[in-house]
C-alpha positions, 0 to 999 in steps of 0.5 A: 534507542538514542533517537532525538525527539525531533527525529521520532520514528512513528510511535516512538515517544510511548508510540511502539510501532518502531522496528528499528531492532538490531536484529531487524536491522539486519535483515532490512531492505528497502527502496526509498520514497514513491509511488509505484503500482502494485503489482503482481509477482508474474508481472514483476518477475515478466518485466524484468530483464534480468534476475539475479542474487547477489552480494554488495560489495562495494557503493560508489557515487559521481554526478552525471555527465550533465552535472545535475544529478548524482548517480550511485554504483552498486557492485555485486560480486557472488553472482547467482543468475536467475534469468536474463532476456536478450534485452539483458546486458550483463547476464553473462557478467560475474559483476553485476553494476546497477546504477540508481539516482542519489547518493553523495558527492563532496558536500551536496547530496541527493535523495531521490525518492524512488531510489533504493538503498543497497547495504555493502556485505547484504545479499539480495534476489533482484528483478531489474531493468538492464537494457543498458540504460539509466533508471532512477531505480532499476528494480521492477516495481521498487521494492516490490522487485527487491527481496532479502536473501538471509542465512540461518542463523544456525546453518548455511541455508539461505531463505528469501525474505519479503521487503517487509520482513515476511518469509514465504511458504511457497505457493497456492494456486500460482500464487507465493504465499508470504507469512503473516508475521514480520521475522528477525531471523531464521534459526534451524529452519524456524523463523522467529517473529519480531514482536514488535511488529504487532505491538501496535495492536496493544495501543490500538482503540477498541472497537465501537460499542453497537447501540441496538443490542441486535447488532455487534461488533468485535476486534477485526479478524484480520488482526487476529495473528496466527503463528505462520505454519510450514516451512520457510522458503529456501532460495533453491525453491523460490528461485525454482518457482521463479523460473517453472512457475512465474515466468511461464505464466501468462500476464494478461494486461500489464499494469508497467508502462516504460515509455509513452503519453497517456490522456487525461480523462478529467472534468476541468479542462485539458491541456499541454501538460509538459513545462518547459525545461529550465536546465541549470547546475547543481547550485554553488556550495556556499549557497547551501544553508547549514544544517540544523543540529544533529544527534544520532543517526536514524535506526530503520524504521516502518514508518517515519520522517527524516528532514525537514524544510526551513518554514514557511515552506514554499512550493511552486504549483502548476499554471492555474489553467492545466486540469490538475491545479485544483488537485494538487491545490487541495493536496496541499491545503490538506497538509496544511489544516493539519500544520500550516507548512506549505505556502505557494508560489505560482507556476513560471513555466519552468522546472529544473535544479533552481534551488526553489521547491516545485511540483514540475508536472508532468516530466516526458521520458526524453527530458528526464534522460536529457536533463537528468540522465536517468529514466522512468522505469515504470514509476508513477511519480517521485519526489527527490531532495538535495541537502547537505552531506552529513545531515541527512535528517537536517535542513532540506534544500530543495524538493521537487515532485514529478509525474510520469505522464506514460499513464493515463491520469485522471481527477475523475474518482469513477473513472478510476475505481477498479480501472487499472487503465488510468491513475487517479492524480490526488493519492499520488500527490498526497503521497509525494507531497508527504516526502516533501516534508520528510516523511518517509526518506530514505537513500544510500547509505545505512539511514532514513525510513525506506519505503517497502509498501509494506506497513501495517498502519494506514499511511499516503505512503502506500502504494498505488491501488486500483482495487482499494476505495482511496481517493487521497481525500485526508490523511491518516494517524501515522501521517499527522503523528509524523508530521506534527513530531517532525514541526511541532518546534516550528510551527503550531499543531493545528486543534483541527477534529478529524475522524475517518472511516476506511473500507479497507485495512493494512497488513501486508499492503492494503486489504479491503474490508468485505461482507460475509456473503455476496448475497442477501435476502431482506432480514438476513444476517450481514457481518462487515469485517475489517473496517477502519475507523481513525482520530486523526487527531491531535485531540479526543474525539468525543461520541463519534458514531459510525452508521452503514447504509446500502445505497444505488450508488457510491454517494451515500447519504443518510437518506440511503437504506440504514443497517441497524442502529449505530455503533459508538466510542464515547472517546476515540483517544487521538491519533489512534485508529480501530479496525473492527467487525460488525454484526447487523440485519439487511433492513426488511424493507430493501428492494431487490437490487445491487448495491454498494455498502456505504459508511458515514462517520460522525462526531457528538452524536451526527454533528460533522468533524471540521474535514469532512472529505473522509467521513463516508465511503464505501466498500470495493465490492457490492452485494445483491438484496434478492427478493424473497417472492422470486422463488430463488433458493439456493439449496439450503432452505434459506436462500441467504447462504450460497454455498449450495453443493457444501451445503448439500453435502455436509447437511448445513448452511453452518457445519464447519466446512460450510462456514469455512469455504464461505469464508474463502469465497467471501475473503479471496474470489469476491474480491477481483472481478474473475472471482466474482464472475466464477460465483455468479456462475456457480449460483446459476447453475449449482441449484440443481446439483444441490438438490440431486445431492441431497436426494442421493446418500451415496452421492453426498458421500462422495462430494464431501470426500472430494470437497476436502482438498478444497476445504485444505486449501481453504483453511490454509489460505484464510490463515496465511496472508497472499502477497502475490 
């Protein structure tokens, strides 16, 4: 697809997990590179100020009234207003300008990460900040406030489109169900699946084999990809869920924060992390290095890299004596087993346009509006680079990290899981640090990889998770395939043997792995799905294992209780990845208790791989081990299953229906805290029902008749993919 070697999309070169297809290319939309929560479709649709369709027509570009930052216009004619608060400046306009950071001026350009990138003649359905001010992005969680309005290619209809190419079905439950296939259009009211969306999974290793014959192991079920059922979305209908659903629906705790400071809870010491400002102009244009040679311009992809910085790459850090400095340190020390890329230079408290890469820290609202002219809008952190006009995949200039120091941050790994109240600092500078190099860029104008926190291959480049076990502690297989193809004529690719084991899986945003049940008795059967083993890589991995264990606590160690043997790949081939289900027993000699389910990866039988950080980790969620003398029984003469009433009902902990509301309680209320909390509830007090149940025929008859809907229900939703 003319794409130069050293410009390589993720997977190219014998590697097909590119999109770049001319029909996907016209249905892409997409923000550039940061790093964003991840929200939800009512706190998107309740934040924004104003939501509205329309059509690009036209782009233009200036540089601030400071002259340190490059701003784009972008003009929307056809407008179809959605809704406007009276924080909105412009819901009566039949213009519509958005002003975002980046673009092109003269010979000198700026991306700035958490841009987006708007295409002139596409049609999009925003949901923006316009409250009169200046955002580096406007949009309501990035891409996650970005959606793509297209036509049928047969009629005039007009369907919304995911920033990853998903349609929608419509809704479950309040919430937008989007499908599980990317598409390239839509033809007479049917979406057409972009194939090579799952070709990945053709190149992918396979699962472990399992050493003791009691214990399996199969291809994940999540990877498993069913044709999407139901109609696609029109715009009518999901304007219509937007207006009587989404905004009439309560948003508890909001994860957004526009302005304020927030604390760190650490365990190094705290300090003034706001630097001084170092306020200069943009630099003179025969300071500017020429670019490297240049081939075709880069297609879109899912993941991929565009620029590169002249090597050694130095970037100044933060003062050694602020809490985040190890942090950020080991971030980059990370990169650099892998490629030696980065060099440091110390902090000299200050910051600014000065022709030097650094992470500034951690940049107040009122300086970044008074050096840069544009503000937060919510985001956690960007990175933004300037090069050369023409060369956008060329030499990189200059490329600076921030953080918005509105959140609470913390280096603090428990403080962070499942606490939406703070942000933990190392996957967010993981994640920047990989635009640093390239990875991941995108801007104005039809080039770069942008950055939609939709992909379906584990990457830094996600977005921001407060439910997902991801301490930013390694990298992953597309990570180093991009790096080692973006450098590899300019430094050496380092034989460091690296394997990893995730709780969790991409499709469609990152998913946790879950057990099949939240409760066990000792000897009870346990099936994990949906785990993820990488080689990250740049050579075979031989007689890697992975071992489960239940432990008291999230540090496990091979002291914890074992669950069966083992599972093995003779050779795990480099940079590939498996994400797999496992079948096993709870061990008989497990107390009573809670406990986390922890993995401990291995290379040649138990030996440690040469970066160990990502070689254990645990699942999201615990489970309980009850004891078999304490006279619980659920209903179904087991004890293990705890679907009592369905059990009852249809006469079995393994008739159809029961497996099958088992699975949606495992895969949807088991895995958030109102979810788990209306379960335990249901094990108090079902028993009794249950056993009524089975008593009374006619009784039974009439829960298996109201059980239906639900079954429906169920059935749908384990076969679609919920977005929102």
């Amino acid at each position: 697809m003319f794409r130069s070697k050293n410009r390589c999309a993720y997977a190219c070169q014998g590697f097909p997990f590119w999109l770049g297809t001319a029909g996907l290319l016209l249905l892409l939309i997409s923000t550039a590179e940061a790093s964003h929560l991840r929200l939800s479709f009512k706190e998107v649709a309740n934040s924004a100020d104003l939501v509205f369709v329309g059509t690009v027509d036209r782009l233009e570009t200036r540089f601030n009234s400071q002259g340190t930052f490059i701003i784009t216009e972008v003009y929307f004619r056809d407008i179809v207003m959605v809704h406007g608060t009276h924080r909105s400046v412009q819901k009566d306009s039949t213009t519509i300008i958005l002003e975002h950071a980046g673009g092109c001026v003269g010979d000198i350009c700026l991306g700035v990460s958490i841009a987006p990138a708007f295409e002139p003649e596409r049609r999009y359905l925003l949901f923006v900040n316009d409250d009169g001010g200046t955002y580096a992005n406007p949009l309501i969680g990035g891409p996650q406030g970005m959606f793509n309005v297209v036509k049928d290619v047969e009629t005039t209809q007009e369907y919304v489109l995911t920033a990853g190419n998903r349609i929608f079905h419509g809704d479950r439950d309040g919430r937008l169900i989007s499908g599980t296939s990317r598409v390239s259009f839509i033809r007479n009211g049917s979406p057409v699946n972009d194939t090579a969306s799952i070709a990945a999974e053709t190149l992918s290793a396979p699962p472990p084999v399992p050493n003791h014959p009691a214990d399996g192991s199969m291809p994940a079920s999540a990877l498993k990809t069913p044709n999407d059922t139901g109609a696609p979305l029109t715009l009518e209908e999901f304007i219509h869920y937007t207006r009587e659903v989404a905004l009439n629906a309560p948003v508890g705790k909001p994860l957004l924060r526009r302005e304020g400071i927030g604390t760190s809870i650490t365990t190094w010491i705290t300090g003034d992390e706001y630097p001084a400002m170092e306020e200069q102009p943009i630099p003179d244009q025969s300071e500017i290095i020429p670019p490297g040679k240049e081939s075709s311009r880069p297609l879109g992809g899912t993941l991929g890299y565009c620029g590169y910085h002249t090597l050694p790459f130095v970037i100044k850090t933060v003062p050694t004596e602020w809490w985040s400095y190890d942090t950020i340190e080991a971030a980059r020390n990370t990169w650099n087993r892998f490629m030696a890329i980065y060099q440091k230079s110390p902090s000299d408290g200050k910051f600014g346009h000065n022709n030097r890469n650094e992470v500034c820290g951690w940049v107040k609202e009122a300086d970044l509006q008074r050096i840069y002219g544009v503000g937060w809008n919510g985001y956690i952190g960007w990175a933004h680079h300037w090069w050369r006009s023409g060369s956008p995949c060329g030499v990189l200039l200059e490329s600076d990290i921030m953080f918005n120091p509105a959140y609470e941050w913390t280096d603090n790994e428990e403080a962070a899981w499942g606490n939406d109240d703070v942000v933990l600092l190392r996957p967010i500078v993981m994640h920047e640090m990989a635009h640093t190099w390239g990875m991941q860029r995108g801007s104005a104008g039809n080039w770069g990889y942008y950055e939609t926190y939709d992909y379906d291959q584990l990457t830094v480049v996600h977005s921001y998770y407060h439910d997902i076990i991801e301490d930013g502690r390694g990298i992953h297989v597309a990570d180093a395939y991009c790096l080692r193809r973006n450098y590899q004529s300019r430094t050496n690719i380092k034989n460091t043997v690296d394997v990893g084991v995730e709780s969790y899986y991409a499709g469609n945003g990152l998913k946790n792995a879950t057990a099949n049940q939240s409760s066990y008795y000792p000897g009870d059967a346990i099936s994990l799905r949906n785990i993820t083993v990488e080689n990250i890589g740049f050579l075979p991995a031989s007689n890697v294992r992975i071992r489960v264990f239940l432990s008291t606590d999230r540090n496990i160690t091979g002291d914890d209780y074992q669950v069966g043997s083992y599972w093995n790949w003779d050779t795990l081939a480099r940079e590939t990845r498996s994400v797999f289900d496992i079948n096993s027993t709870i061990p008989n000699d497990v107390p009573a208790g809670t406990y986390y389910i922890g993995m401990i990866i291995t290379v040649n039988g138990l030996k440690n791989d040469d970066y160990t950080l990502n070689n254990r980790t645990t699942f999201a969620a615990t489970i309980q081990i009850k004891s078999r003398s304490s006279g619980n029984d659920n209903g179904d003469g087991n004890g293990a299953r705890g679907c009592f009433i369905a059990t009852a009902a249809f006469g079995s902990p393994l008739a159809a229906q029961v497996v099958l509301l088992r699975d949606f309680r495992d895969q949807f209320l088991m895995t958030h805290n109102p979810g788990r909390d209306f379960v335990q509830a249901y094990y108090r007090y079902s028993p009794p029902l249950a056993r009524l149940i089975i008593r009374n025929p006619a009784l039974k008859a009439a829960v298996q008749a109201g059980l239906l809907p639900l079954i429906a229900l169920s059935r749908t939703m384990l076969e679609l993919e919920i977005m929102f």
